[in-house]
KOLKELO-854342 format. One record per residue: x, y, z of N, C-alpha, C, CB in turn; residue number from 1; residue in three letters. Coordinates in steps of 0.2 Angstrom, whole numbers. Glycine has a CB too. Layout:
// residues N
<rec><n_X>X</n_X><n_Y>Y</n_Y><n_Z>Z</n_Z><ca_X>X</ca_X><ca_Y>Y</ca_Y><ca_Z>Z</ca_Z><c_X>X</c_X><c_Y>Y</c_Y><c_Z>Z</c_Z><cb_X>X</cb_X><cb_Y>Y</cb_Y><cb_Z>Z</cb_Z><nr>NUM</nr><rest>Ala</rest></rec>
...
// end
This chain:
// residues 55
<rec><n_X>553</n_X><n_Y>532</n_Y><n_Z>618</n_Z><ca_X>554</ca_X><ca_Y>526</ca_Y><ca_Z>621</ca_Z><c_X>556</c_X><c_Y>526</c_Y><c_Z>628</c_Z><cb_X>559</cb_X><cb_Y>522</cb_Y><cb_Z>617</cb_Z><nr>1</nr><rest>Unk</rest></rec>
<rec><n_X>556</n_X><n_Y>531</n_Y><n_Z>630</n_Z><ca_X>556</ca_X><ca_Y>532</ca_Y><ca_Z>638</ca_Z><c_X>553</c_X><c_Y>531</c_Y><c_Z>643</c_Z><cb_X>555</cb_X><cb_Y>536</cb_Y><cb_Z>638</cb_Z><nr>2</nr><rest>Unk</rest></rec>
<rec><n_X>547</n_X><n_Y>534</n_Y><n_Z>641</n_Z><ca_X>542</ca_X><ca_Y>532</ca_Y><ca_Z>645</ca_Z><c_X>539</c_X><c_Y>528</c_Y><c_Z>645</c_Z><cb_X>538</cb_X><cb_Y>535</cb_Y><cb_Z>645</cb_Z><nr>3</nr><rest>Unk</rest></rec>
<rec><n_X>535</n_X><n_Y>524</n_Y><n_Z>652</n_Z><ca_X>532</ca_X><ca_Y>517</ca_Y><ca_Z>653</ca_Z><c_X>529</c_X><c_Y>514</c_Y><c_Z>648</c_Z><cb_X>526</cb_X><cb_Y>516</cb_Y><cb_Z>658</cb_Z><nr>4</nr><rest>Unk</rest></rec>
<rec><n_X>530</n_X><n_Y>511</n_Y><n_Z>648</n_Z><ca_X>526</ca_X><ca_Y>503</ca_Y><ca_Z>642</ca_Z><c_X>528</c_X><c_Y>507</c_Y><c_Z>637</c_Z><cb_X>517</cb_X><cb_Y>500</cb_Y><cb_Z>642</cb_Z><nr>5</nr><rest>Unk</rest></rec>
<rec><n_X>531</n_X><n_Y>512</n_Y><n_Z>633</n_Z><ca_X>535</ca_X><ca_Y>510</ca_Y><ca_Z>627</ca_Z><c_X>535</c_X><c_Y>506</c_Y><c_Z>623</c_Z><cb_X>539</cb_X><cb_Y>510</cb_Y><cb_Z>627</cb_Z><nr>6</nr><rest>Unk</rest></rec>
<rec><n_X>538</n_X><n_Y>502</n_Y><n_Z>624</n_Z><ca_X>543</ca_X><ca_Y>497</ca_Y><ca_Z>621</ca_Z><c_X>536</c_X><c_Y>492</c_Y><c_Z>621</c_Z><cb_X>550</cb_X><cb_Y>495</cb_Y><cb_Z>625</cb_Z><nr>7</nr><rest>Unk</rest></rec>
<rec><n_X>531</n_X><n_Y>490</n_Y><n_Z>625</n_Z><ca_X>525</ca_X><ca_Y>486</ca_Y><ca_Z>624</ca_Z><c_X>521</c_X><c_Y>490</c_Y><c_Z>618</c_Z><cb_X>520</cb_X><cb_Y>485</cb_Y><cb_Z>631</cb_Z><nr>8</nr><rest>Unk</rest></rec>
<rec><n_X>521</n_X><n_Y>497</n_Y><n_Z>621</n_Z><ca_X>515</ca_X><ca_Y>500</ca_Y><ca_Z>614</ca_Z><c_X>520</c_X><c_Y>500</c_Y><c_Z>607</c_Z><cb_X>511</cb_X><cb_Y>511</cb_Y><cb_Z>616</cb_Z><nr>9</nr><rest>Unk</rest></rec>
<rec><n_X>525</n_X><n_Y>501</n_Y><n_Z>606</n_Z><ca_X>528</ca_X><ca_Y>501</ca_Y><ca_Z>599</ca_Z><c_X>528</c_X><c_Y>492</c_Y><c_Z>597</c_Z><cb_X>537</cb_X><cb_Y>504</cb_Y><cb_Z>598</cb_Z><nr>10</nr><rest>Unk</rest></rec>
<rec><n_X>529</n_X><n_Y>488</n_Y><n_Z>601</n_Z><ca_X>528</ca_X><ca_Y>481</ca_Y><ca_Z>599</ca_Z><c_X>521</c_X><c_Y>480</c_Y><c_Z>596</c_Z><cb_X>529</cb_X><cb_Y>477</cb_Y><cb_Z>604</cb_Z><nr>11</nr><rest>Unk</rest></rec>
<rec><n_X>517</n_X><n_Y>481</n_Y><n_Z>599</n_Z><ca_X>509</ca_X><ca_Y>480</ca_Y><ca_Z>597</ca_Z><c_X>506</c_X><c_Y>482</c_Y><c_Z>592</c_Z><cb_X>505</cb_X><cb_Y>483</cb_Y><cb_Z>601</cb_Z><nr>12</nr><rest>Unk</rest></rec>
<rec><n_X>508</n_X><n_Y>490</n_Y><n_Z>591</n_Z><ca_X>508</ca_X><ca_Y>495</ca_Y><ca_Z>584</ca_Z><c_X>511</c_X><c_Y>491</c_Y><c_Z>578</c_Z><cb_X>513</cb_X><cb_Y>503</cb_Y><cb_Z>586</cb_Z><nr>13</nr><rest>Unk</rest></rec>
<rec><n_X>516</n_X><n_Y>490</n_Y><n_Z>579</n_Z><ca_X>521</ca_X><ca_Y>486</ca_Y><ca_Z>573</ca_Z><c_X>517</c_X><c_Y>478</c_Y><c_Z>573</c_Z><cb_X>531</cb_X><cb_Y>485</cb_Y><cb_Z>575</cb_Z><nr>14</nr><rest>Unk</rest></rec>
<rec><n_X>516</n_X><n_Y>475</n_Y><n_Z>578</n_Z><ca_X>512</ca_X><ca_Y>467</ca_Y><ca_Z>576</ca_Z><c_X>508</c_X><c_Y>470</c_Y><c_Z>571</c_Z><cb_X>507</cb_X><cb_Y>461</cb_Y><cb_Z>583</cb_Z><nr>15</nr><rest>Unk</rest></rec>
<rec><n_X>502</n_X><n_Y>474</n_Y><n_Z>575</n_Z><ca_X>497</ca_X><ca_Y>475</ca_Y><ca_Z>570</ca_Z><c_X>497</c_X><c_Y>476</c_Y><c_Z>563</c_Z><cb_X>493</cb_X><cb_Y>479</cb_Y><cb_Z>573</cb_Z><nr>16</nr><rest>Unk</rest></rec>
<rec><n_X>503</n_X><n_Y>481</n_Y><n_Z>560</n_Z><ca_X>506</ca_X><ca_Y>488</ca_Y><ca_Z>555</ca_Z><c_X>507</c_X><c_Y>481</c_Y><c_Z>550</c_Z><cb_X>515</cb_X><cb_Y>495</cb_Y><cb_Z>558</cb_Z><nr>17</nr><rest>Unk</rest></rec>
<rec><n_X>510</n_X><n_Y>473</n_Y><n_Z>554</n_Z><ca_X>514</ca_X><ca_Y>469</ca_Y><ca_Z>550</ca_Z><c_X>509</c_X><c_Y>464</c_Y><c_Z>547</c_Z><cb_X>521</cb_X><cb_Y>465</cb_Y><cb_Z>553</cb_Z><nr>18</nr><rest>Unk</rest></rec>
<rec><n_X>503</n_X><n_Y>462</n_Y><n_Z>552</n_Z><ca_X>495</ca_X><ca_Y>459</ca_Y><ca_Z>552</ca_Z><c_X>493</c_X><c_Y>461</c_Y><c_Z>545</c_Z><cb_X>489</cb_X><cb_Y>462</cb_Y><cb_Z>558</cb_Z><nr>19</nr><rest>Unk</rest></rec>
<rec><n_X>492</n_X><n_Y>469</n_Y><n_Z>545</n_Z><ca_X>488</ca_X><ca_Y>471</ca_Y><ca_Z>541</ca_Z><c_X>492</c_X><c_Y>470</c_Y><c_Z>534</c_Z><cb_X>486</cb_X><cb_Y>476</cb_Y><cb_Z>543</cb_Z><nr>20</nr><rest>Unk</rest></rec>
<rec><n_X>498</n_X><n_Y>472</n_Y><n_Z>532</n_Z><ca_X>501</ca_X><ca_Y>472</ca_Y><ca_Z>527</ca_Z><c_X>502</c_X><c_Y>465</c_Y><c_Z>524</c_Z><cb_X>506</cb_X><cb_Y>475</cb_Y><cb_Z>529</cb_Z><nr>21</nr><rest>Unk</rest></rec>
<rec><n_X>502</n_X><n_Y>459</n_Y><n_Z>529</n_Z><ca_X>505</ca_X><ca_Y>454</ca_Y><ca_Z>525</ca_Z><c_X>495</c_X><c_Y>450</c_Y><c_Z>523</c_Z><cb_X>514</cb_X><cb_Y>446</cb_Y><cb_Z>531</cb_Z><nr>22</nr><rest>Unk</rest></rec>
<rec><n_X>489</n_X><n_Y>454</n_Y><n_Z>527</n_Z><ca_X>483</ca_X><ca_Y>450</ca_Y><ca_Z>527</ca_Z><c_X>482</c_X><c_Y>454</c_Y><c_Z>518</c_Z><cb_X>478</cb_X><cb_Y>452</cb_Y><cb_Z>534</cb_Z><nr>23</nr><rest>Unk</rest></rec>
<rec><n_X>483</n_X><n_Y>459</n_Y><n_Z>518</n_Z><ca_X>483</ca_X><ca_Y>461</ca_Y><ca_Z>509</ca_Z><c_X>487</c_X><c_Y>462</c_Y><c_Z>505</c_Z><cb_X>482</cb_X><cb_Y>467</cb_Y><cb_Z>507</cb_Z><nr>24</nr><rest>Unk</rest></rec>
<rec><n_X>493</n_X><n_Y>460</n_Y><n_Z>506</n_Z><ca_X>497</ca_X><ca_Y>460</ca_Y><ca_Z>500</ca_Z><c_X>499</c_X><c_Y>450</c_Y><c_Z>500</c_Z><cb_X>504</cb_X><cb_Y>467</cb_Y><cb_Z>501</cb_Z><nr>25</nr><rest>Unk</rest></rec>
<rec><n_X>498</n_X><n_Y>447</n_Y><n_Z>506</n_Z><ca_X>500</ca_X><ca_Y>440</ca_Y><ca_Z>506</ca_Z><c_X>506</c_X><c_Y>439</c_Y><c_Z>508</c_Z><cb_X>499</cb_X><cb_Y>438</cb_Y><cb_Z>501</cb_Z><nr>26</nr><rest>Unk</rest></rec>
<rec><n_X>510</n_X><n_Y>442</n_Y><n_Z>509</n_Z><ca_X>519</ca_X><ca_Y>441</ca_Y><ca_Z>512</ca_Z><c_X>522</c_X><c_Y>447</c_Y><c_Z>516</c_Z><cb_X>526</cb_X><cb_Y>440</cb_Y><cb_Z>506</cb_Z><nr>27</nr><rest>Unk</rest></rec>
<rec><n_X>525</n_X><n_Y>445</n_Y><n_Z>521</n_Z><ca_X>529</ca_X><ca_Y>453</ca_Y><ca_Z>523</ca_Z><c_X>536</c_X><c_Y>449</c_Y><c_Z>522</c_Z><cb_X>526</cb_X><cb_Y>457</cb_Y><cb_Z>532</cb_Z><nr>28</nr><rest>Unk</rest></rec>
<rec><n_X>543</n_X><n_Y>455</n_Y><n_Z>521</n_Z><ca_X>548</ca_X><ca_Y>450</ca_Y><ca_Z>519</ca_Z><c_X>552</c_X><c_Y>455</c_Y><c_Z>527</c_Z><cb_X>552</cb_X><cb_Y>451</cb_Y><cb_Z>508</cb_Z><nr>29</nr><rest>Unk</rest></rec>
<rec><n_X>554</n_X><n_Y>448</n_Y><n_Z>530</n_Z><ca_X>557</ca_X><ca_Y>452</ca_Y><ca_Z>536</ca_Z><c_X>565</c_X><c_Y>449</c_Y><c_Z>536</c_Z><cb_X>551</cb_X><cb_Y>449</cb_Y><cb_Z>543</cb_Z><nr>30</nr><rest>Unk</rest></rec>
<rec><n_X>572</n_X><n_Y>454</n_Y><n_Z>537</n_Z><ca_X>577</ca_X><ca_Y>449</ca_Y><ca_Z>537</ca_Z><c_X>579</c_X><c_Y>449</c_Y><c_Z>531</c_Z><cb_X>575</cb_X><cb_Y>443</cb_Y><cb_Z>540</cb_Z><nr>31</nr><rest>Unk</rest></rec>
<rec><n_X>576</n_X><n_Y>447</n_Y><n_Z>523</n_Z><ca_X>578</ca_X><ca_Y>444</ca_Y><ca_Z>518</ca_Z><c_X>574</c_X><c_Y>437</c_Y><c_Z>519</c_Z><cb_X>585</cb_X><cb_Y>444</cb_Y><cb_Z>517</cb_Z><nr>32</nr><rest>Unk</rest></rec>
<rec><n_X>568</n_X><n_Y>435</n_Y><n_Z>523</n_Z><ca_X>566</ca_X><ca_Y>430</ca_Y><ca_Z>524</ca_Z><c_X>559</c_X><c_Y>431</c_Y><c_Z>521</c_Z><cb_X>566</cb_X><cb_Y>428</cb_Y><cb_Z>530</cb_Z><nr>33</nr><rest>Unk</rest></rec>
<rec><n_X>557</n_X><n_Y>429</n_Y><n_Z>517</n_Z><ca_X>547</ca_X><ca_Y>429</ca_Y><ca_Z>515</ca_Z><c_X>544</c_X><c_Y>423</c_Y><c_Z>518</c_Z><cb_X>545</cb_X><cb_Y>428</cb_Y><cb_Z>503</cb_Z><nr>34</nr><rest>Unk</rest></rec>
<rec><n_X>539</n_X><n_Y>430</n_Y><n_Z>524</n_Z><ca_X>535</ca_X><ca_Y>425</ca_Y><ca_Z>526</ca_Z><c_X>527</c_X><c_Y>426</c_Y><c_Z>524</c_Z><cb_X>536</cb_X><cb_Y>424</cb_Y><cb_Z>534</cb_Z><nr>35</nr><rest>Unk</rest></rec>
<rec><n_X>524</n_X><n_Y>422</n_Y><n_Z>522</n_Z><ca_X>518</ca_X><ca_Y>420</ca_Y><ca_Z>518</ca_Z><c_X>512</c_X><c_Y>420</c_Y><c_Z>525</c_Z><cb_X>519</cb_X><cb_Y>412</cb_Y><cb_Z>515</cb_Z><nr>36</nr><rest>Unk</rest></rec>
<rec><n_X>508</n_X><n_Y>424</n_Y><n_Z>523</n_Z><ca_X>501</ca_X><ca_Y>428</ca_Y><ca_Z>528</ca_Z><c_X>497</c_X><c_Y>420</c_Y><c_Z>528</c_Z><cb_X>496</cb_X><cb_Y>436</cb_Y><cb_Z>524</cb_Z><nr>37</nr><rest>Unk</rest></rec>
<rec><n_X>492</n_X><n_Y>418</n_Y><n_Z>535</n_Z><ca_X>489</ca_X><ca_Y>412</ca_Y><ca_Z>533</ca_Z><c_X>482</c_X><c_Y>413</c_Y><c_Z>530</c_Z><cb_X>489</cb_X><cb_Y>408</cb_Y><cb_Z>539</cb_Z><nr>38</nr><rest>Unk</rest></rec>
<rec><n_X>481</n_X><n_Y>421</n_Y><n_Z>533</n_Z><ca_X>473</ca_X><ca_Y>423</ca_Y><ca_Z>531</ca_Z><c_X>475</c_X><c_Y>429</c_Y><c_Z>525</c_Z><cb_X>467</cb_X><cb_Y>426</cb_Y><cb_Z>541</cb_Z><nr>39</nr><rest>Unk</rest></rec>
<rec><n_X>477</n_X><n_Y>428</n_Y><n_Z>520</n_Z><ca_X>478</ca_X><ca_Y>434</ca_Y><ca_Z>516</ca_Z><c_X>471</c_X><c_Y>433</c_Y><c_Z>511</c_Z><cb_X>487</cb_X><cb_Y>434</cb_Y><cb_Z>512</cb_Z><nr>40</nr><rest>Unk</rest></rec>
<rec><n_X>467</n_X><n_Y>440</n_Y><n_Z>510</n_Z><ca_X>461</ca_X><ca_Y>442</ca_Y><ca_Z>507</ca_Z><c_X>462</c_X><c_Y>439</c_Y><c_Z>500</c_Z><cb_X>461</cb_X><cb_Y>450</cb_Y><cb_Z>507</cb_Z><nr>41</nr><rest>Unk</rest></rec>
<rec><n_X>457</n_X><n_Y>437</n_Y><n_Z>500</n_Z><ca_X>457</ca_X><ca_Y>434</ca_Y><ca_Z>491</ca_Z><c_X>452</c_X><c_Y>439</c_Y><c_Z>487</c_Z><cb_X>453</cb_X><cb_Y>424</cb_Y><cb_Z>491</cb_Z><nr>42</nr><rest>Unk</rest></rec>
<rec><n_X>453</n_X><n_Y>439</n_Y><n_Z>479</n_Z><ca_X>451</ca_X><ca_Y>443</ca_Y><ca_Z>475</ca_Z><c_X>442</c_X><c_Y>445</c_Y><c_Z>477</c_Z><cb_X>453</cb_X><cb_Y>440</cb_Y><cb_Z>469</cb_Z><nr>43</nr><rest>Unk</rest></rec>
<rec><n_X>440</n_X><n_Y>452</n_Y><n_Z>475</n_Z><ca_X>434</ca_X><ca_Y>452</ca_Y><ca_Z>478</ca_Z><c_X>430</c_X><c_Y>451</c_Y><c_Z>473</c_Z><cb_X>432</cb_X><cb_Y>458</cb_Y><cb_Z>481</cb_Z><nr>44</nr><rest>Unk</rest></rec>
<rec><n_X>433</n_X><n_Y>446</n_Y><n_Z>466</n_Z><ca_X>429</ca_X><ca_Y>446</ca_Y><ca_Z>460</ca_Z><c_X>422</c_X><c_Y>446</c_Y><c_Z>459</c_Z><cb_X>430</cb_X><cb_Y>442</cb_Y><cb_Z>456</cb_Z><nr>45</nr><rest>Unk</rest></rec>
<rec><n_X>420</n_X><n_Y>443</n_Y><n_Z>464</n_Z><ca_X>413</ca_X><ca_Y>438</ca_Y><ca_Z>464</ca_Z><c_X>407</c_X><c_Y>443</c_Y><c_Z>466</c_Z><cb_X>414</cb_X><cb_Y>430</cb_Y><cb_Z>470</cb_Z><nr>46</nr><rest>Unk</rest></rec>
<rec><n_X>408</n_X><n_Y>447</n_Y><n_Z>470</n_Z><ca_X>403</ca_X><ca_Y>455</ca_Y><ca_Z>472</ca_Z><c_X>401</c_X><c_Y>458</c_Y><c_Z>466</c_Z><cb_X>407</cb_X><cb_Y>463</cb_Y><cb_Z>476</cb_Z><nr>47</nr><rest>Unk</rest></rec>
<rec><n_X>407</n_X><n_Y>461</n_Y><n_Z>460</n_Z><ca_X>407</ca_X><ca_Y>465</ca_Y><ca_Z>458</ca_Z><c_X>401</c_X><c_Y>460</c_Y><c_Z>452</c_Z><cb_X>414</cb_X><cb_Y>468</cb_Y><cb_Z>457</cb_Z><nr>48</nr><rest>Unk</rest></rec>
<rec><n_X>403</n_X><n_Y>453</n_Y><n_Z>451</n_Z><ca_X>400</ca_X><ca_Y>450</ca_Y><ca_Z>446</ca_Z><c_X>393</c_X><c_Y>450</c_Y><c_Z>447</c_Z><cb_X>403</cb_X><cb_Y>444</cb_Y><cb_Z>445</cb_Z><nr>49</nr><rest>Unk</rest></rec>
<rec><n_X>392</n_X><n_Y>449</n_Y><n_Z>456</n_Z><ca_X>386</ca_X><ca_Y>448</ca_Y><ca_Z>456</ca_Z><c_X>380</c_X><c_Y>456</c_Y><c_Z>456</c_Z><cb_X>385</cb_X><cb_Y>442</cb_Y><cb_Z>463</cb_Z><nr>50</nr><rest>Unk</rest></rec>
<rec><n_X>382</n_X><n_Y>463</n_Y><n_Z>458</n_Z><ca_X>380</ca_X><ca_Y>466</ca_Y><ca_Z>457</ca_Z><c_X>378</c_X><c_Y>468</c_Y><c_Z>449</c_Z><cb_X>382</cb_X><cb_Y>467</cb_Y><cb_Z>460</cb_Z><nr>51</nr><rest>Unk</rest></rec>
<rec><n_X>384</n_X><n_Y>466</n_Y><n_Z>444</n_Z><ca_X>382</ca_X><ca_Y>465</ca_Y><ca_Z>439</ca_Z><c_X>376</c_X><c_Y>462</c_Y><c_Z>437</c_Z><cb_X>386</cb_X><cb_Y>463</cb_Y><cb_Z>437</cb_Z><nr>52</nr><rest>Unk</rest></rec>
<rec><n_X>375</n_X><n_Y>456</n_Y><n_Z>440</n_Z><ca_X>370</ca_X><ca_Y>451</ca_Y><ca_Z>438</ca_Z><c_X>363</c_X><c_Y>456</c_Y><c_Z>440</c_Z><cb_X>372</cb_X><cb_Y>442</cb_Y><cb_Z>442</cb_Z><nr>53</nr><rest>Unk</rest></rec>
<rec><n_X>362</n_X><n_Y>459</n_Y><n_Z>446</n_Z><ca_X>356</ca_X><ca_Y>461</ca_Y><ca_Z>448</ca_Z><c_X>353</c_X><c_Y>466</c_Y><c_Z>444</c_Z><cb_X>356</cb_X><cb_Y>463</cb_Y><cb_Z>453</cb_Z><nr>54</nr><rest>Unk</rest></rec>
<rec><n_X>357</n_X><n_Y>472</n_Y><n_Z>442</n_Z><ca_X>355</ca_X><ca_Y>478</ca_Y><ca_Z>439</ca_Z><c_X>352</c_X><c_Y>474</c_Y><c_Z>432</c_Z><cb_X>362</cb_X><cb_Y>483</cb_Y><cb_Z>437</cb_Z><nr>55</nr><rest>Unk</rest></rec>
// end
């Protein structure tokens, strides 16, 4: 954490580390607070069914 922008590049790394985690699992709990992802991935049922349907 020394060196220039540090402290920008670990902020960015961790936004993204916390993006990604609450976009698949749906919450990241920060504090003891649960905060709810707005764009979290919904089930992929519907591929699997429709490759089914082709074969």
């Amino acid at each position: 954490m020394e060196r220039h922008c540090a402290i920008g590049r670990f902020r960015m790394c961790a936004s993204l580390t916390l993006r990604r985690r609450a976009r698949n699992v749906g919450s990241v709990v920060i504090d003891g607070k649960k905060i709810a992802a707005l764009s979290a991935k919904k089930p992929r049922g519907r591929k699997a069914k429709t490759a089914e349907a082709k074969s």
